[in-house]
C-alpha positions in Angstrom: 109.2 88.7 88.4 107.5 85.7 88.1 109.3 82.5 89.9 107.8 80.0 86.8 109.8 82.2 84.3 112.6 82.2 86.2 112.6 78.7 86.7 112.2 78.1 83.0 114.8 80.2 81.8 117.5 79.0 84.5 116.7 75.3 83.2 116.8 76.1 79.4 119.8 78.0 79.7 121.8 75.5 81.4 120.6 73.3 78.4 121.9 76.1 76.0 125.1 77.1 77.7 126.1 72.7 77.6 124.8 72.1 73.6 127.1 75.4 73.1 129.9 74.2 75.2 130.0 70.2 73.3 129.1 72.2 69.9 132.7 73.7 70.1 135.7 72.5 72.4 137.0 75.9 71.9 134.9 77.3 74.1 133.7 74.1 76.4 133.7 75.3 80.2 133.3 71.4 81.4 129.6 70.6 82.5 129.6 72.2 85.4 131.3 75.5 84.4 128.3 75.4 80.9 125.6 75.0 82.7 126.5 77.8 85.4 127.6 80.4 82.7 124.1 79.0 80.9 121.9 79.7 83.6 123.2 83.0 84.4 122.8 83.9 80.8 119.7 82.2 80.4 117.9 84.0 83.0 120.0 87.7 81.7 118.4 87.0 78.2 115.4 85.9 79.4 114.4 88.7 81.4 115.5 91.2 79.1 113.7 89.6 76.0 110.5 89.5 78.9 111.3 93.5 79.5 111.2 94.6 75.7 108.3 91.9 74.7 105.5 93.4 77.0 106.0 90.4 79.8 107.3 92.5 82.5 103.9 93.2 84.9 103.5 93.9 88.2 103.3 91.7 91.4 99.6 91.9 91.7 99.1 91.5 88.0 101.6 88.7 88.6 99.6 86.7 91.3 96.3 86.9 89.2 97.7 85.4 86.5 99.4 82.7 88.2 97.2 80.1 86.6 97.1 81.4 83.5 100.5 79.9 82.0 100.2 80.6 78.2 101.8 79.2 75.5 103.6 82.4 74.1 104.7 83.4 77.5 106.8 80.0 77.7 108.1 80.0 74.4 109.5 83.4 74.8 111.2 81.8 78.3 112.7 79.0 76.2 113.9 81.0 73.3 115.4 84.1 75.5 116.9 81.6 78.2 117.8 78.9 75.3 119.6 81.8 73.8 121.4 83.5 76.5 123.1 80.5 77.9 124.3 79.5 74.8 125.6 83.1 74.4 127.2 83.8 77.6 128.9 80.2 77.8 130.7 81.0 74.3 131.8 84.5 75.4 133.1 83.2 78.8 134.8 79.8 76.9 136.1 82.2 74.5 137.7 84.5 77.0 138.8 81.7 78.9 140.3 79.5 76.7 142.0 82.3 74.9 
């Protein structure tokens, strides 16, 4: 796992699980409670969209490429993280404010 990916994807879905909570007051958690249920889903989606897209390498494959951040590698961090907050904030709303 690399830390930068996780980092990126914990961030981005925190961003995505608060636009989805204030894009719907059905399903709004509160700031706190989006951006918890983001991250979570952020880095769930992340990491799976990192598994099936050829990103998943190996610790020593890891720390050689350390300084090698490209651009598709973050943009599949944004998009997957983005994503999964957003998605796992409007199932927990949902089920919560049922």
């Amino acid at each position: 796992m690399d830390i930068v990916a996780i980092i990126i994807q914990l961030v981005v879905g925190a961003i995505g699980g608060n636009v989805a909570g204030r894009a719907s007051p059905k399903i709004d958690l509160g700031s706190a409670g989006n951006s918890v249920a983001g991250a979570i889903g952020g880095v769930v989606l992340g990491q799976i969209i990192e598994r099936m897209t050829g990103g998943a390498v190996t610790a020593d494959q890891a720390a050689a490429m350390t300084s090698n951040l490209d651009i598709a590698g973050i943009l599949t961090n944004v998009i997957g993280g983005g994503a999964g907050g957003a998605i796992l904030t409007a199932i927990v709303g949902a089920i919560k404010n049922r």
